[in-house]
Residue frames relative to the residue before (quaternion, step in Angstrom):
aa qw qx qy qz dx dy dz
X 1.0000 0.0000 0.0000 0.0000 0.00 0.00 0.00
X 0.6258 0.6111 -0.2950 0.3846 3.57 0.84 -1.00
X 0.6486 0.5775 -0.1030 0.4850 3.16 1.29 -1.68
X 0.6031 0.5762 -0.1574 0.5287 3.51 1.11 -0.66
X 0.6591 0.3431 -0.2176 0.6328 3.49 0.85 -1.21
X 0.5148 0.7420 -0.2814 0.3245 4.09 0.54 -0.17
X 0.6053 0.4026 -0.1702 0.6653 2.87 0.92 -2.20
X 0.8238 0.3578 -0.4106 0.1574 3.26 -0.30 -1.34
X 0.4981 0.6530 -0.3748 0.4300 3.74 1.72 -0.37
X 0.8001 0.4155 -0.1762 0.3952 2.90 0.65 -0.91
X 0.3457 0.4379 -0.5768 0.5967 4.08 1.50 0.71
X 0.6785 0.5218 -0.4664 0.2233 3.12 0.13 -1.42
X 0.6818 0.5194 -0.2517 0.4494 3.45 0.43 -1.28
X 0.7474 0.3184 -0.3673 0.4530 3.59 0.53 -0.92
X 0.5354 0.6030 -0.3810 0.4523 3.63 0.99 -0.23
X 0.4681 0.6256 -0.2303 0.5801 3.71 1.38 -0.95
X 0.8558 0.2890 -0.2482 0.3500 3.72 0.43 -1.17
X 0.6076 0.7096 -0.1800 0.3081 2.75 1.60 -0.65
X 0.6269 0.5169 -0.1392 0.5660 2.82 1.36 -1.20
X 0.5903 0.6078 -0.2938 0.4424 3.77 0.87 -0.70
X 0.7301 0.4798 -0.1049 0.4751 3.06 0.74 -1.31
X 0.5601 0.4946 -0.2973 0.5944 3.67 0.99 -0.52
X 0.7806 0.3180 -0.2712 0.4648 3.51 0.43 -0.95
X 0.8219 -0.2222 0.0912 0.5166 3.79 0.35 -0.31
X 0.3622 -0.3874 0.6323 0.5647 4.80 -0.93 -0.39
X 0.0491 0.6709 -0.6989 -0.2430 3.15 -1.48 0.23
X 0.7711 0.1618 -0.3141 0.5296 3.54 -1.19 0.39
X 0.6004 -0.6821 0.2605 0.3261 3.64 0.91 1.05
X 0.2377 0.5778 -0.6887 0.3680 3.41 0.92 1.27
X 0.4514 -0.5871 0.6506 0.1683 2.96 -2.13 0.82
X 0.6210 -0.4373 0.4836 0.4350 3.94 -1.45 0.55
X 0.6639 0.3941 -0.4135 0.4827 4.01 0.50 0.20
X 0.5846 0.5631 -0.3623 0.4582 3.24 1.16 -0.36
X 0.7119 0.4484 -0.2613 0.4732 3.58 0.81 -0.72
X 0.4791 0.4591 -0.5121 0.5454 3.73 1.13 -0.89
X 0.7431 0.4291 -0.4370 0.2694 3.62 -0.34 -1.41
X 0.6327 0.4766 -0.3532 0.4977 3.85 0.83 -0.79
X 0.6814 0.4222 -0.3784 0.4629 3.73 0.43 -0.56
X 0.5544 0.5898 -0.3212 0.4915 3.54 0.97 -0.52
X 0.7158 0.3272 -0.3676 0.4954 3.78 0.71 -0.95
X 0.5934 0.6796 -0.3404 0.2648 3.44 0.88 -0.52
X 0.6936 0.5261 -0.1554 0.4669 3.22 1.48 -1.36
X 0.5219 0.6953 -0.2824 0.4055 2.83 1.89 -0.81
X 0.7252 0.5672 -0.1697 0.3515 3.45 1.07 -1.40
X 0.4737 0.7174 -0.2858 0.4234 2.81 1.42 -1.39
X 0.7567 0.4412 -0.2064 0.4361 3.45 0.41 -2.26
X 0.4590 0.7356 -0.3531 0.3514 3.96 1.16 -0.55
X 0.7800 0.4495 0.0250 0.4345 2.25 0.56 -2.33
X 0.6437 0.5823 -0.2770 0.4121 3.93 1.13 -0.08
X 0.5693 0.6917 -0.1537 0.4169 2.62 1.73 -1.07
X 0.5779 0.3469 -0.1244 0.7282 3.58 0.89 -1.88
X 0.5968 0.3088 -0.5787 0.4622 4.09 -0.22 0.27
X 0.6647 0.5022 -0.3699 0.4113 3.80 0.42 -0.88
X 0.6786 0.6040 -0.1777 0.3783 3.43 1.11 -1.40
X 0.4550 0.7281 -0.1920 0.4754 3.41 2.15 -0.63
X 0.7705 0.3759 0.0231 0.5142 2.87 0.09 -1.96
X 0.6766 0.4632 -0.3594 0.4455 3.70 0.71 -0.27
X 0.6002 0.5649 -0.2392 0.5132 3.33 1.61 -0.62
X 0.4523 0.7147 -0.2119 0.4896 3.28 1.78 -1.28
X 0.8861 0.2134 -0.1684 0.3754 3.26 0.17 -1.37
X 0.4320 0.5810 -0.4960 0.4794 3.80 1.76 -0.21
X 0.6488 0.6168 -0.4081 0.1789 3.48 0.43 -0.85
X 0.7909 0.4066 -0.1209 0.4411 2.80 1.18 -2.03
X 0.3971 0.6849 -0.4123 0.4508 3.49 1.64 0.11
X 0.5205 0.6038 -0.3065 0.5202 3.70 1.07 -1.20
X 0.8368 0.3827 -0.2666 0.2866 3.13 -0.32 -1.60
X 0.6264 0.5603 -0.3816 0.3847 3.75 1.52 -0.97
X 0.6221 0.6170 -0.1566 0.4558 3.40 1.47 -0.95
X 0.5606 0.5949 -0.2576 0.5153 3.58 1.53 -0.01
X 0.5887 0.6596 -0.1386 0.4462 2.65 1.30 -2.02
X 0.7824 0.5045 -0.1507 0.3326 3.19 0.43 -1.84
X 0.6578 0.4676 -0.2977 0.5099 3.53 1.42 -1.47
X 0.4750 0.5065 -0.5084 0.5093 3.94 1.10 -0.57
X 0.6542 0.5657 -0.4219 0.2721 3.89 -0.23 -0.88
X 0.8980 0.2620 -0.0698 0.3464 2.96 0.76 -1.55
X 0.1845 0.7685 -0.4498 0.4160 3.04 2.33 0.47
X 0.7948 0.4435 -0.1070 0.4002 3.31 0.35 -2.35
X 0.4863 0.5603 -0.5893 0.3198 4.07 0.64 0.04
């Protein structure tokens, strides 16, 4: 879901620059100015996927552990 809500920020925004830029610099940024901002942006994004990926991979060692505890308790108590 996160990932999803991301991409779609992140057309928006490049659509946003795009369209700006074609039409006029406002507040007197130059068309390198905007690549360079859309660049950090995409940049983050790809960060920000990363530590989400880096999460959930941790997420799922965790709850892997705990089934594998669980399990050695089980067969402790027969």
């Amino acid at each position: 879901m996160n990932n999803q809500l991301l991409t779609f920020l992140t057309c928006g925004f490049s659509l946003l620059f795009s369209t700006l830029t074609a039409a006029s610099s406002p507040a007197g940024l130059t068309t390198q100015d905007w690549m360079m901002l859309q660049e950090k942006i995409h940049t983050s994004v790809y960060q920000f996927n990363k530590a989400d990926g880096i999460y959930t991979a941790y997420n799922a060692k965790q709850q892997l552990q705990a089934r594998i505890t669980q399990k050695a308790v089980q067969v402790r108590s027969r």
